[in-house]
C-alpha positions, 0 to 999 in steps of 0.5 A: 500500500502506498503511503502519501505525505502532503504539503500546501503552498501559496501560489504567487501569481506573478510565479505560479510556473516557478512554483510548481516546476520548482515543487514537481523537481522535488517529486511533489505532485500538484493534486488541487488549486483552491482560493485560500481563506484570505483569497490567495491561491494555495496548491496543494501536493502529494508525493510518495513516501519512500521506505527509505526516506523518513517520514518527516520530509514533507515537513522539511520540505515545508520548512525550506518552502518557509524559508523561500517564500519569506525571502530567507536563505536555505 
């Protein structure tokens, strides 16, 4: 059985190709797009979870995604 970990990311209109390319070279798959609660887009994505790779990537990858959006250094 397949084991999925997600991860959700505001969508900037002016980026939006650079964001996704940048997310599906990560392996992450777009599932949807919705209007957020504060009207922005926000994407969300899935991506296998390998049984080598640890159960808290999603989380790092949200992380680093953090670090992006903010301006911040990886």
């Amino acid at each position: 059985m397949t084991t999925w970990e997600y991860l959700t990311t505001p969508l900037l209109i002016h980026n939006t190709a650079a964001i996704l390319n940048n997310w599906g070279k990560q392996g992450w798959e777009l599932v949807q797009v919705i209007q957020g609660p504060e009207g922005g887009l926000v994407a969300y994505f899935k991506r296998p979870v390998s049984e080598a790779g640890s159960a808290n990537a999603g989380l790092a990858a949200a992380a680093e995604a953090s670090r992006q959006f903010d301006g911040g250094a990886a």
